[in-house]
C-alpha positions, 0 to 999 in steps of 0.5 A: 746756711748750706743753701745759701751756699748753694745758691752762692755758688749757682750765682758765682759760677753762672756769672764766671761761666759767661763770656761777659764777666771776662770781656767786662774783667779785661777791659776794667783791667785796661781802664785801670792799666792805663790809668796807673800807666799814666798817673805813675809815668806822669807823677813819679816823674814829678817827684811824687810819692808813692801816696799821691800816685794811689790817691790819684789812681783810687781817687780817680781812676778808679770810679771810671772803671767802678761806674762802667763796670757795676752796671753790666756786672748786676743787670742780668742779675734778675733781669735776665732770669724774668726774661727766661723764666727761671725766676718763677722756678727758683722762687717756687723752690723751697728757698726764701726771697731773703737767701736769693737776695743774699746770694745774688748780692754776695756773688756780685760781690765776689766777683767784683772782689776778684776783679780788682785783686789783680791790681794789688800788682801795681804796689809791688811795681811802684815800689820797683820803680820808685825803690828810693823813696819809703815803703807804702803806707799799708794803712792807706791802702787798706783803707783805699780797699775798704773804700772799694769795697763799701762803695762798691757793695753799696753800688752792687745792691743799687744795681740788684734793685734795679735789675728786679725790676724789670726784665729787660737788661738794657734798662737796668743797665742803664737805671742803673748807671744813672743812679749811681753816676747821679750819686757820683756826681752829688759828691763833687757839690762840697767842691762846686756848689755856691751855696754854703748850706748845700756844701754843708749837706752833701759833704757827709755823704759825698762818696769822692770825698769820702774814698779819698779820706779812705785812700789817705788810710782815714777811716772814719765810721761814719761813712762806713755806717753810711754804705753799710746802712745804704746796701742793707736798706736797699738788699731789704727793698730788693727782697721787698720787690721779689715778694710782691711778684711771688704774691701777684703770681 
């Protein structure tokens, strides 16, 4: 465990200590700012509920912000550290493939965490603007952050995965992207698709529909086993990456 900790705090510190983790903050910020500008503005307006302006922000405006910023957040993860050479120092050390995979993905994911705490702001400025109406469902916003954050951790590992495989962080920027953006776009087939069959396949694992059920405070189990499985099988793969390069060297 203490180098687990170690190594945690290496990976959060070297990400916090780069001027991309505060260019990539503030412009999640300003996507997600003006993204609550406009629903709120529009909707409360409109006579909507505090409810359908957080529906609308997490079930909408937030996959832009999430999609643009998991793959600059994980593409130097490994990537980088192939490129420099400090990857083959860190293996060498008396540390276990497992425990830089594990302190990689739980740094990403702190980081990720502390990215979206500032927007627990827009609660207390909704209930400013809109003092009429009833207090905000804390089951719905509960499950709206737990929605981030499992989806969030399971985009996170695509993106570990992705960065051990090359040493170049463009590329994992972009295989990254493109796994989950697919993924994303899967999701809306229980809507789109013509096909009965296909819309009862992808329905259960359609990640838009599952963060609104989480945004209307829905938590059901089997989309958590869903994430939770998909983040440990692809950490699992990771460590399987690193352990194939530690015998090829």
């Amino acid at each position: 465990m203490k180098v687990w900790l170690t190594l945690w705090k290496r990976e959060v510190a070297s990400i916090f200590f780069s001027p991309v983790a505060y260019i990539l903050t503030t412009m999640f910020l300003a996507v997600m700012g003006v993204g609550f500008w406009s629903i709120a503005s529009y909707r409360l307006t409109d006579g909507a509920t505090i409810y359908e302006v957080l529906r609308g922000l997490y079930g909408g405006v937030a996959w832009f912000a999430v999609l643009m910023v998991i793959p600059v957040l994980t593409m130097r993860s490994f990537a980088d550290e192939k490129r420099s050479g400090t990857l083959e120092s860190l293996l060498t050390a008396p540390v276990t493939d497992a425990e830089v995979v594990l302190a990689k993905y739980f740094g990403l994911l702190t980081v990720y965490a502390v990215m979206w705490m500032p927007t627990l702001a827009y609660i207390l400025i909704l209930n400013h603007m809109n003092d009429a109406q009833a207090n905000l469902d804390t089951g719905a916003l509960s499950g709206a952050y737990l929605g981030i954050m499992l989806i969030g951790g399971f985009f996170l590992s695509i993106g570990l995965f992705c960065s051990s495989l090359t040493e170049n962080v463009i590329v994992a920027s972009i295989t990254t992207f493109a796994i989950i953006g697919l993924i994303f776009l899967f999701g809306f087939l229980p809507e789109v698709s013509p096909i009965p069959a296909l819309q009862n396949f992808s329905k259960p694992f359609s990640p838009v529909l599952h963060m609104l059920d989480f945004a209307r405070g829905i938590v059901d189990t089997r989309p958590v086993v869903l994430y939770v499985t998909g983040t440990i099988f692809m950490l699992v793969t990771t460590v399987s990456v690193l352990d194939s390069r530690r015998w090829r060297s």
